[in-house]
Each structure stands twice: as C-alpha cells, then as structure tokens.
C-alpha positions as CSV (number, residue, x, y, z in Angstrom):
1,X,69.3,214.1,111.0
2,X,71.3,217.5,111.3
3,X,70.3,220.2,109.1
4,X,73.1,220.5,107.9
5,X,72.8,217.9,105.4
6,X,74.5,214.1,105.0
7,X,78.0,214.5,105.3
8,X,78.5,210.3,104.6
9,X,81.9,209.7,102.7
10,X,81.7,209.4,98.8
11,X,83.5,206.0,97.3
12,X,86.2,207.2,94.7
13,X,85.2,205.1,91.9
14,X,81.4,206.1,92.6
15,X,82.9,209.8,91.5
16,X,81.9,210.4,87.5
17,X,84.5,212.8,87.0
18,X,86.6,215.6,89.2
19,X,86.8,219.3,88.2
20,X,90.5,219.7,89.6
21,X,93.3,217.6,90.9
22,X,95.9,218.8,93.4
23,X,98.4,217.5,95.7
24,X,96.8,219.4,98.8
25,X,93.7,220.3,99.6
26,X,92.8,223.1,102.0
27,X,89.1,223.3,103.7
28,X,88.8,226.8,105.2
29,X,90.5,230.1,104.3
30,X,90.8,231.0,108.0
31,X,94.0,231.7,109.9
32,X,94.6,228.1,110.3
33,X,93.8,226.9,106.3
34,X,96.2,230.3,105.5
35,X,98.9,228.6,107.2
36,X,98.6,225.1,106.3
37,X,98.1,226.6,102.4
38,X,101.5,228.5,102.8
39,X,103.7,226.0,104.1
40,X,102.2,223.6,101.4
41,X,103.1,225.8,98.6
42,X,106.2,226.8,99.8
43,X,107.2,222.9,100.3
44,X,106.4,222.7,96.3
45,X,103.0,221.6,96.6
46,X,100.1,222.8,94.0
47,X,97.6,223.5,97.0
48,X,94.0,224.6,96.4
49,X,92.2,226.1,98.9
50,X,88.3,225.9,99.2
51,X,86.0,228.9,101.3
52,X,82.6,228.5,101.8
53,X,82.5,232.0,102.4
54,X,83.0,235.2,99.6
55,X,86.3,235.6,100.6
56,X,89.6,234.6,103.3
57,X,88.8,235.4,106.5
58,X,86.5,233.4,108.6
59,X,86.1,234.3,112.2
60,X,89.9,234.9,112.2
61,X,89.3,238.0,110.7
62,X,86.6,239.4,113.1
63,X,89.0,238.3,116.3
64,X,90.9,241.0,118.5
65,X,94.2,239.7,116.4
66,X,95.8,238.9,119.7
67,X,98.8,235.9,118.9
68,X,99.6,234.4,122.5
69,X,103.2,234.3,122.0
70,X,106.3,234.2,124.2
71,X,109.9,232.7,125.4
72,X,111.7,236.0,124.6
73,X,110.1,237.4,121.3
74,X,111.9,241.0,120.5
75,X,108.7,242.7,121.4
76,X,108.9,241.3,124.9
77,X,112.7,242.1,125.1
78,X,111.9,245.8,123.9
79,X,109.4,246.2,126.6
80,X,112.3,244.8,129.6
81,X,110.5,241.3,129.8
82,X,112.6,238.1,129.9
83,X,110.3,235.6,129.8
84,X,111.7,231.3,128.6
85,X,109.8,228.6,126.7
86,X,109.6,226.8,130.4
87,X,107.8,229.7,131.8
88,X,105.2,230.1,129.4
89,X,104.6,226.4,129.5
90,X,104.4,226.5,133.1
91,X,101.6,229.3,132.8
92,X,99.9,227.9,130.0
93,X,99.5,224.6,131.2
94,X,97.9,226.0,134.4
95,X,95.8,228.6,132.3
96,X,94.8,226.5,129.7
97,X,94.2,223.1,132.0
98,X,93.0,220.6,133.4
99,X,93.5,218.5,130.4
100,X,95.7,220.8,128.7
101,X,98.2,218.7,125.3
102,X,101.0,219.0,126.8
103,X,102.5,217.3,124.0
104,X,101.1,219.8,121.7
105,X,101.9,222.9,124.4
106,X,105.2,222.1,125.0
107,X,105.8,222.4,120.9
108,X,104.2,225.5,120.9
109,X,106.5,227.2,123.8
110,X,109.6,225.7,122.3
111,X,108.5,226.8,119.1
112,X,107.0,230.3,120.0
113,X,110.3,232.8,119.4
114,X,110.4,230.9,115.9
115,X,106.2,231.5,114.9
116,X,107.0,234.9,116.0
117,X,109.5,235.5,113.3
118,X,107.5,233.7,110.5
119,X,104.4,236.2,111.5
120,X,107.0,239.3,110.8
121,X,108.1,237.9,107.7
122,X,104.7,237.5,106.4
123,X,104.9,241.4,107.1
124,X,103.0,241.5,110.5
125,X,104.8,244.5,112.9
126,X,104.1,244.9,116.7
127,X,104.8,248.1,118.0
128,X,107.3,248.0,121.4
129,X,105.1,249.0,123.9
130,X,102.9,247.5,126.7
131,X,99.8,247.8,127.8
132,X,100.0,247.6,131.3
133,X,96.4,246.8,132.7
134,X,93.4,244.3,132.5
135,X,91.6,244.7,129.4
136,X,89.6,242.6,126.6
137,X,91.0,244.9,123.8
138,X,93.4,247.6,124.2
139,X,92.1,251.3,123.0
140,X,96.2,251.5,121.4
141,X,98.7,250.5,119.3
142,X,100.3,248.9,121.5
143,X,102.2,245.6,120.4
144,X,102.2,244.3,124.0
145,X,99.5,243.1,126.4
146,X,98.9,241.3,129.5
147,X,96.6,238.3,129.8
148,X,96.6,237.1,133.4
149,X,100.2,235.8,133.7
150,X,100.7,238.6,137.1
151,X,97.6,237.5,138.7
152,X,97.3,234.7,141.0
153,X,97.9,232.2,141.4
154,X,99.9,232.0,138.5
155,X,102.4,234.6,139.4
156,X,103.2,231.9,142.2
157,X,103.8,228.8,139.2
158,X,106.1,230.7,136.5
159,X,107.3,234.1,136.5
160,X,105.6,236.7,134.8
161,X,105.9,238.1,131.1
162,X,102.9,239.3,129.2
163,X,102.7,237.6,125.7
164,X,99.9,238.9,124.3
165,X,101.0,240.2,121.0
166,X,99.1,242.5,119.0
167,X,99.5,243.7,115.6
168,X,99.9,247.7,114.5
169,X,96.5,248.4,114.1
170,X,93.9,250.3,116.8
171,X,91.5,248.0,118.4
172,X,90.3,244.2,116.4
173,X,93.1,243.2,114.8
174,X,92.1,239.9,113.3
175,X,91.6,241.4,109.5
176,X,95.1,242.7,109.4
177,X,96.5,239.0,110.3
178,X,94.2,237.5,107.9
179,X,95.5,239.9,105.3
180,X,98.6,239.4,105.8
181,X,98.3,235.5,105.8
182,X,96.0,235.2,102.7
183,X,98.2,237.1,100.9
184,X,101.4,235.1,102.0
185,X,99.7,231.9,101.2
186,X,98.4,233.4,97.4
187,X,102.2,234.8,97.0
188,X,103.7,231.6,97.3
189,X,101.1,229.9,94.7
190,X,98.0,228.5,96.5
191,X,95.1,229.4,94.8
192,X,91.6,229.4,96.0
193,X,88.0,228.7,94.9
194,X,85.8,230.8,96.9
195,X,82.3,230.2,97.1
196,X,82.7,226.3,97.7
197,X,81.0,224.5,100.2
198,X,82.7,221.1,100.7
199,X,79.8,218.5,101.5
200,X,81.8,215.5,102.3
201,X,85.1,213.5,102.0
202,X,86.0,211.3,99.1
203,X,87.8,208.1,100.3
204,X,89.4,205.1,97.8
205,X,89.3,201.4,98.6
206,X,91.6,201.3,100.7
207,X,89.9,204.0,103.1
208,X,92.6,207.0,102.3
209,X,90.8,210.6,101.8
210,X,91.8,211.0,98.6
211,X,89.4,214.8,97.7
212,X,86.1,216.7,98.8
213,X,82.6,216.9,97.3
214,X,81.4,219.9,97.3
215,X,78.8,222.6,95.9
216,X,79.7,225.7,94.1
217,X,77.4,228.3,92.5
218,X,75.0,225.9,92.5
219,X,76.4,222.7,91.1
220,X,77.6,219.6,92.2
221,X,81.8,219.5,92.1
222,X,84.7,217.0,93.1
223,X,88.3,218.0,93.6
224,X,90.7,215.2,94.5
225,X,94.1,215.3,96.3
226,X,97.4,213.2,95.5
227,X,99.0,214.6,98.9
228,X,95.8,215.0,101.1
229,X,92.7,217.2,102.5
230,X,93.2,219.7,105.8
231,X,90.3,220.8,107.7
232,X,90.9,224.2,108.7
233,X,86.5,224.3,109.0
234,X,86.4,226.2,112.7
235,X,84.2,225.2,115.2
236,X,80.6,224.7,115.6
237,X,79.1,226.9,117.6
238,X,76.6,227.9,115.2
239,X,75.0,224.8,115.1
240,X,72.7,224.1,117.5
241,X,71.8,220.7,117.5
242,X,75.8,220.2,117.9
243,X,75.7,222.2,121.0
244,X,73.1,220.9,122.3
245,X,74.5,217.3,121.7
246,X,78.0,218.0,123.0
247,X,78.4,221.5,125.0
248,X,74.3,222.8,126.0
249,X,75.9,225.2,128.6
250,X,76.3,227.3,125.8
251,X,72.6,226.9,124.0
252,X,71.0,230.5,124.3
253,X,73.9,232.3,124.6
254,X,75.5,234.7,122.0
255,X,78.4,233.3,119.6
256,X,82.1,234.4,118.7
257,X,81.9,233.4,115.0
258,X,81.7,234.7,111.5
259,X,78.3,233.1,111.2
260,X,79.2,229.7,109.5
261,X,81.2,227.9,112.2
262,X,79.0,225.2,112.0
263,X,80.8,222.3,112.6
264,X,81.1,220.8,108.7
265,X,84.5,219.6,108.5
266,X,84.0,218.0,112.2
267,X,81.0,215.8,110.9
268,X,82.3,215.0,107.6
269,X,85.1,213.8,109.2
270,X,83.8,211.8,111.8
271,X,81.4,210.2,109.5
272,X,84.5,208.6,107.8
273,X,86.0,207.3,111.2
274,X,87.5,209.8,112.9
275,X,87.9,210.7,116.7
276,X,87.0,214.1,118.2
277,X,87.7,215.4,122.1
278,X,86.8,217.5,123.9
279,X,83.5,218.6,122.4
280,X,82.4,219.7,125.8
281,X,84.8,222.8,126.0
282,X,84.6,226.6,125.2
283,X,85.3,229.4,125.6
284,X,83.1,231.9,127.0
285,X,83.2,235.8,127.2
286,X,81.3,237.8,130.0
287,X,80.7,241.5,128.5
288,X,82.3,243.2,131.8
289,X,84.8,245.3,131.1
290,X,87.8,244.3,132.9
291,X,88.6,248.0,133.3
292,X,86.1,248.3,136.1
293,X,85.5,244.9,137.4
294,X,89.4,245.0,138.6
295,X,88.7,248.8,140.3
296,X,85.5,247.0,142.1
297,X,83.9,243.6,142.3
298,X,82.3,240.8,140.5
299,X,79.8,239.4,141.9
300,X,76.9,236.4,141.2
301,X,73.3,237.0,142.1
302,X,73.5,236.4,145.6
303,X,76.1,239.1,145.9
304,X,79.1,237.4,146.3
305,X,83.0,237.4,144.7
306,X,84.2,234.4,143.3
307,X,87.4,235.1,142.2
308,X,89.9,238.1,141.6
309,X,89.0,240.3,139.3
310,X,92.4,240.9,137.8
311,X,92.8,237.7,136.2
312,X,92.6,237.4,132.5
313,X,88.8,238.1,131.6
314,X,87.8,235.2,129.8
315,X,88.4,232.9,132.9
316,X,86.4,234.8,135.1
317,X,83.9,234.8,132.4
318,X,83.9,230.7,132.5
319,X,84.1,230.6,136.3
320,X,80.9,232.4,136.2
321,X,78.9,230.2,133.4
322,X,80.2,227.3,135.2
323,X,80.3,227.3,138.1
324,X,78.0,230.9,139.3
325,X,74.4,231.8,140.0
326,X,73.2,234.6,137.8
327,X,72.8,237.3,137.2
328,X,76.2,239.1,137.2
329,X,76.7,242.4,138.1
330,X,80.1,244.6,138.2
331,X,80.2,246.7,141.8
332,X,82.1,250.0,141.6
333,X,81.9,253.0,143.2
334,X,81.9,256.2,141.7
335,X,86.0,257.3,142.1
336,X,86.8,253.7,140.8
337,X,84.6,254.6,137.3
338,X,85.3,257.9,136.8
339,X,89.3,256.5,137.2
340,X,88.6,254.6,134.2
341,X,89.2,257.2,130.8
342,X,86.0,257.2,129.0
343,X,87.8,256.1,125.5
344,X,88.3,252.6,128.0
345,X,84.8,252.5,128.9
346,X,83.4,251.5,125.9
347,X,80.1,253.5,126.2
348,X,79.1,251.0,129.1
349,X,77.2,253.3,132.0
350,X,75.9,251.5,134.8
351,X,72.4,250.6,135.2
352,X,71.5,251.1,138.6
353,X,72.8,253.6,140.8
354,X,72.4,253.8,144.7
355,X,73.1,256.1,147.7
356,X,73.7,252.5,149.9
357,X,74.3,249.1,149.2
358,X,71.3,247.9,151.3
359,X,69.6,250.2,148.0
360,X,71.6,248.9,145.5
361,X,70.7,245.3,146.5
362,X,67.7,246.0,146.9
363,X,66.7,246.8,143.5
364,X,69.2,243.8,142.1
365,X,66.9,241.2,143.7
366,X,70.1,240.0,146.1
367,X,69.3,238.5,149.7
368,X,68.9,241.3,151.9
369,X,72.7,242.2,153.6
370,X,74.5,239.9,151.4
371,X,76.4,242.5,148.9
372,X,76.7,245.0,152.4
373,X,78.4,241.4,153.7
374,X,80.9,241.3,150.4
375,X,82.1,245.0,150.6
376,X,82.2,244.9,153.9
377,X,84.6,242.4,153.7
378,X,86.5,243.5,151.1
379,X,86.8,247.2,152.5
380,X,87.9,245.7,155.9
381,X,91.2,244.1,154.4
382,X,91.5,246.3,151.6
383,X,91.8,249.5,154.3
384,X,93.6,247.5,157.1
385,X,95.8,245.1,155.3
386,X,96.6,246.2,151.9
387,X,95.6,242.8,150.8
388,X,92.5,240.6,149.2
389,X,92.9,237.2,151.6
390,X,90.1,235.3,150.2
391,X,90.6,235.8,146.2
392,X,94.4,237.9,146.4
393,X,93.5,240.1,143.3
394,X,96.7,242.3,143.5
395,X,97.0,245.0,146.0
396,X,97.5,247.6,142.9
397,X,93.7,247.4,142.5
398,X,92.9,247.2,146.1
399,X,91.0,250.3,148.1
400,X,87.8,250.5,150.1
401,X,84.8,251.1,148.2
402,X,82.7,254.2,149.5
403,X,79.6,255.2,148.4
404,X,77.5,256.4,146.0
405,X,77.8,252.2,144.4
406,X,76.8,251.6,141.0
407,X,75.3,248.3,139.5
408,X,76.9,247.4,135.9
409,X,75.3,244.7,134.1
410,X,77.4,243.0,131.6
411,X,74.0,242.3,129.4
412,X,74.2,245.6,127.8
413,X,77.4,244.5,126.0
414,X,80.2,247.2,124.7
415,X,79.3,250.5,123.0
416,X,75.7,250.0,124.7
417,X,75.1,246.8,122.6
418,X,73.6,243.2,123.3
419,X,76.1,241.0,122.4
420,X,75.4,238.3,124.3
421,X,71.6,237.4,123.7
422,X,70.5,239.2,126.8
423,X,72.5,237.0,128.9
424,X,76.0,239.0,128.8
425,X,77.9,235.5,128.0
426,X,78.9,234.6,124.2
427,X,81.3,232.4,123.2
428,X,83.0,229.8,120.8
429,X,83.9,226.1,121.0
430,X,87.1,224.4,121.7
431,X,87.1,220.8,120.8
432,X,87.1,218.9,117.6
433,X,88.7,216.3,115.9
434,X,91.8,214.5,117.4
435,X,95.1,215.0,115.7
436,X,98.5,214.4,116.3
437,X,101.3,217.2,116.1
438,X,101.5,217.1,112.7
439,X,97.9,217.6,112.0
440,X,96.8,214.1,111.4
441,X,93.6,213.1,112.2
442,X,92.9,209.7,114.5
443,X,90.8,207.3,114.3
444,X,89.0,206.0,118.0
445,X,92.1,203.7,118.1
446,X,94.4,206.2,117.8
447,X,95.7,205.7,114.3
448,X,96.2,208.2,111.6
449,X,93.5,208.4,108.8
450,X,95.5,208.2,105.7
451,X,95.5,211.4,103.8
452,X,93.3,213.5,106.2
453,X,94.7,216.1,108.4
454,X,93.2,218.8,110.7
455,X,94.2,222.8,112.5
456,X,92.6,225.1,113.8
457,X,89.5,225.1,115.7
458,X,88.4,221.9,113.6
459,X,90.5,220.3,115.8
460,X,91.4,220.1,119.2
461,X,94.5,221.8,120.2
462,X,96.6,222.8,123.1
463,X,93.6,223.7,125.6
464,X,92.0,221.5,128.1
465,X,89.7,223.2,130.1
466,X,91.0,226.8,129.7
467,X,91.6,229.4,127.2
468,X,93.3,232.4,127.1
469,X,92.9,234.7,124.4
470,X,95.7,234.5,121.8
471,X,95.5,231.0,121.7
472,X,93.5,230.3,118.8
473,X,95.1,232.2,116.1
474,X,98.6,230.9,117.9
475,X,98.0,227.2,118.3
476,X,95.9,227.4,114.6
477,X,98.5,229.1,112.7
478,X,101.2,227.0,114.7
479,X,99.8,223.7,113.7
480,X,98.2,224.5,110.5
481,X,102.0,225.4,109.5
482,X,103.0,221.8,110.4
483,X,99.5,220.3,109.1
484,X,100.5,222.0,105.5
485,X,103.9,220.7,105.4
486,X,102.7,217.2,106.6
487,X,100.3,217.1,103.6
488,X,102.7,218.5,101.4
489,X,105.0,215.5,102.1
C-alpha cells in the first residue's frame, strides 16, 4: 500500500453531507489549475479551486518561467525572427519525440501566437531582446532565448527561431507567471480553499465524478461539482514508491518540484478507472553549465563526447542518464573559462586542474589515453577543418583546446550547491493520466470519464520522449485553458 494513503473512489450517496457545491472543481493552484480556473470563471462558471499547499504556486512558481512559445509572437518579430506554426511543429516533434502527441502538438503550434496574447493580457511583458547563447537560465532581462532550435540536427528539420520566452524579471521567473495567473483566475471570480488536501474522487451511480473528498485543517470535507473536477495535481516525482514502480532511472537522484508532487491526483484517478501513459518519462537536468560545456566538452567516465554540446541542455542531460557511463565531467581549458563572465558562471570553479590531460585523467579515474584520444580528436578537426564531424556542435564554439585543462564536475551544482543528491542529475516526471485535447480523462478503452478532466503535469501532454524547457508551463497553461472551458460546459 502507498504511503500516501487509499485514494479508492467515495459512492455519492455514501457522502453524509457536502460543505460546498460548485459547477467546477479545480485540484491544484499551479500554472495549469490557474488556467483551467480562469477560463471556467470567465465561461460563467462558479469554480472553486482546492491547494494542498499555503498558497498558488506549486512548482510553477519555483520554475525558470520560460513559456516555449512561437509561429511569429511579437517578441520574436522584434528580435528579426520569422518563425511559422509548421516550423515549430517540425522542431518540436523532433525535440520532444519519439512518441511526441502530435495531435496535442500540432494544437499547440497552431494555437501558440494566440496563448501568447492571452499571457500579455493577464499582464505578463517580455522584453524585445535575445539572448543569443546556450544557457539554463539567462543572467538578463531578456524576453528572448534559445533552446536548441540552431543546433543539429534540427537546424537541418525546420528553420530556426528561438522561442523561449521569458518574462521581465532577472533570473527564475516562474513566481511572476504564477502571480500573474492566480490573480487573473481570482479577478474573474474563482475562489480558492487553501490548505485542502483532496483524498479521493466522489463518483454517482452511474460512475460520473461528481466532487472530491478531502482534508482541511484537520477535518474530514466533501465538495461536489455540477460541471466537473480538473486535476491540475503535478507529477510524482516525490514519491518514491511511484518512481520506483514506473520510472527507477530517476530513484536517488535530486527532484524539480515544490516538495508535494507526489502523484495524488494520478492515483485517485486511476483508482476510479482511468488510463495513464507514459509514466516512464522525465525530464532530467545535468548541473553543467551550458556556458562551458559548449566552449569545451562533455564527456562520460571513460572520457568520451556523446553528443554536441550546444544543444539545448536538458537533452544532453538525458542522453547522459540514459544512455552514458558516469561520472560526467565538463573539459575546458583555461581561455574557454575565463571567456565565460563570471556573473554566467554561477559560482561553479572546476574541481581538478591539470598541466596535461594524461594528468587530468589520471586523477578522474578515466582509462589511461582515452580523454588525450577525445581532444585529440577534437583539436585535429577543430584547427584543420573548422568543423565537429562526429557530433557537428556549431563551428561558432569550435577551437582547439590547449592546455592548462580543467575538470568541472556537475555534482557541485550552481552557486557551489548540491542540487542533485551528489549525483549532478535531478529531475521531474512527464507522464500521467491520458486525456484528450480538451482535458478529458480516458478510461483503458479510450473513453472519456464523465465529469473528470486533467492539465498539467497530471497528465500527459505533448512530449514523448523529450522535453525542452518551456514546455510545461506552455502545454499546462495551454491545455488547462481548454480543460477549464471543457468543464465549464
């Protein structure tokens, strides 16, 4: 039995009494349940919205704020970018695949020029500028970033425009959206009950999620819903015996969450019939800075590449979980750090530094001659050919690496800090409970569950296999507007 308690549905008529009745209930005050509330309220439902938590927020609000959006926003235009629904499909479904809902994704491009407009008029502003260089998490303002769509190969499937839109604020921007989106979804009359854990789903005879049990400052409550219950819950991540059930690659490793991603609305849910996918899938983030790896090398712990550096970081982060001995180590030599601005290094100092490479590997534990064997490499057709044959990271980050080398190990984390568990890898779940486009959740033969719907990282949305960061408070928000609207109806 999971420690998270029974999350067995609860009979309607078994119910004694229930302490409010709505038309829309809304699980989660994340980016996701902000949405779905808003577009509820603003169809003329009476929505309620129940947080576990203190507060809105969730792990929304402790996100970068990045919004993966695209097909010609005015931000993009300001910064000389044209960019079309088709290309960012084309890159996203790459990016984001195998497996990627292209029924879903291609919604989501079409739709992208319009979500940017709703974010603005829920008073979000993006300043016209671009960051123009690998990163996790500009040191700027600036409204504009890229997130691998100029490195190959996908500057060979759909012509590049960066769409990584940030909001006015320096660094995280996550509270800011959440601000702005709980506010929105208060302003246009849902209200919220904070404090409220919801424990399980209350279904009528006829098998329609009709309201949520749930505990709140320490008693036993019911709410019910004419309309019908959203799971905006997040992942589960934070529950181990989840992650050990569906995705162990991640078990020991650190977690992008607020804490209480624990999977709730997923298991409440699928006690009452529903199907999930892809519970295997996540995200994972190696703590190298980009910054560095794309002026040198990553390598495994043999000493070897295995992929270009300039690609957006969180899929070279999953090529190495996946597929990668450990440990990982960033290669640079001394002109390629001291290129990088210390305000863009994050306090991260190497950890070993060596006259030679036969040194540096030495003291890394590598097979004798295999890093010499990488760089020597690398140099070669870096010097002689302008190019990168084997992995073709772009020939703007390409120049032979000459001695002193230094050693950076992505365990320390940013700002000096462990944020990984010691292993330099954290990371979030993707899958959850299958919905249609409208937020509806399926049953294992593919019909809707009367009166239940789902967003958000609940659920599983556009990605298959891939992420790219933006995509989570896009596709959430982006859904959780249609889930909101569905219920409303």
């Amino acid at each position: 039995m999971s420690t998270a308690g029974l999350v067995t549905p609860v009979q309607a008529d078994s119910v004694p009494r229930f302490d409010a009745e709505v038309d829309v209930l809304v699980v989660g005050f994340g980016c996701a349940g902000a949405a779905a509330a808003f577009e509820a309220a603003e169809a003329g439902a009476d929505v309620l919205v129940l947080e576990r938590a203190g507060a809105a927020g969730g792990s929304s609000a402790l996100s970068g704020g990045e919004l993966y959006l695209g097909g010609g926003t005015p931000v993009q235009k300001a910064c000389g970018f044209e960019d079309s629904a088709d290309d960012m499909f084309a890159y996203l479904t790459a990016a984001l695949g195998p497996g990627a809902d292209e029924e879903k994704l291609r919604l989501y491009c079409d739709g992208s020029t319009e979500h940017f407009r709703w974010f603005t008029e829920r008073g979000l502003t993006f300043e016209p500028s671009l960051w123009d260089a690998p990163t996790w998490m500009p040191t700027s303002r600036d409204g504009l970033m890229w997130l691998g769509e100029n490195a190959w190969p996908y500057n060979e499937l759909a012509r590049p425009a960066p769409r990584g839109h940030r909001p006015a604020t320096e660094s995280y921007g996550g509270w800011l959206v959440m601000d702005k989106l709980a506010a929105a979804a208060r302003a246009a009359g849902a209200r919220c009950h904070t404090d409220t854990r919801v424990s399980a789903l209350i279904v009528d005879d006829e098998g329609r999620v009709v309201g949520v049990t749930a505990r709140r400052y320490g008693e036993d409550v019911a709410y019910r819903a004419r309309g019908g219950v959203v799971l905006t819950t997040g992942g589960f991540v934070d529950n181990e015996e989840m992650l050990a059930d569906h995705a162990p690659h991640m078990l020991g490793h650190g977690k992008v969450s607020d804490g209480l991603d624990d999977g709730d609305g997923i298991r409440m849910a699928a006690a009452a019939g529903a199907a999930t996918r892809r519970m295997a899938v996540t995200q994972a983030a190696l703590t190298a800075l980009p910054a560095l790896a794309v002026r040198g090398m990553l390598v495994n712990g043999h000493g070897q590449r295995f992929i270009n550096e300039d690609v957006y970081p969180g899929l070279f982060s999953v090529a190495a979980l996946r597929t990668q001995p450990g440990p990982y180590w960033v290669i640079v030599d001394e002109e390629g750090y001291e290129s990088v601005p210390p305000a863009e290094r994050w306090g991260v100092v190497p950890r070993f530094a060596e006259e030679t490479l036969g040194e540096l590997e030495a003291v890394l534990g590598m097979p004798e001659g295999a890093l010499e064997s990488t760089v020597a490499t690398y140099n070669r057709h870096a010097e002689y050919g302008g190019e990168d044959p084997y992995f073709h990271k772009d020939a703007r980050w390409l120049r032979p690496l000459k001695g002193p080398f230094a050693a950076i190990d992505p365990k320390q984390g940013f700002a000096g800090g462990d944020q990984g568990k010691g292993t330099g890898l954290s990371g979030f779940t993707l899958g959850g409970l299958h919905t249609d486009v409208d937020g509806s959740v399926l049953d294992h033969s593919g019909r809707a569950l009367p009166g239940l719907f789902a967003a958000g990282r609940a659920s599983s949305g556009i990605h298959g296999e891939g992420y790219v960061s933006g995509t989570s408070l896009g596709d959430g928000t982006f859904f959780g507007r249609r889930a909101g609207r569905a219920a409303a109806q």
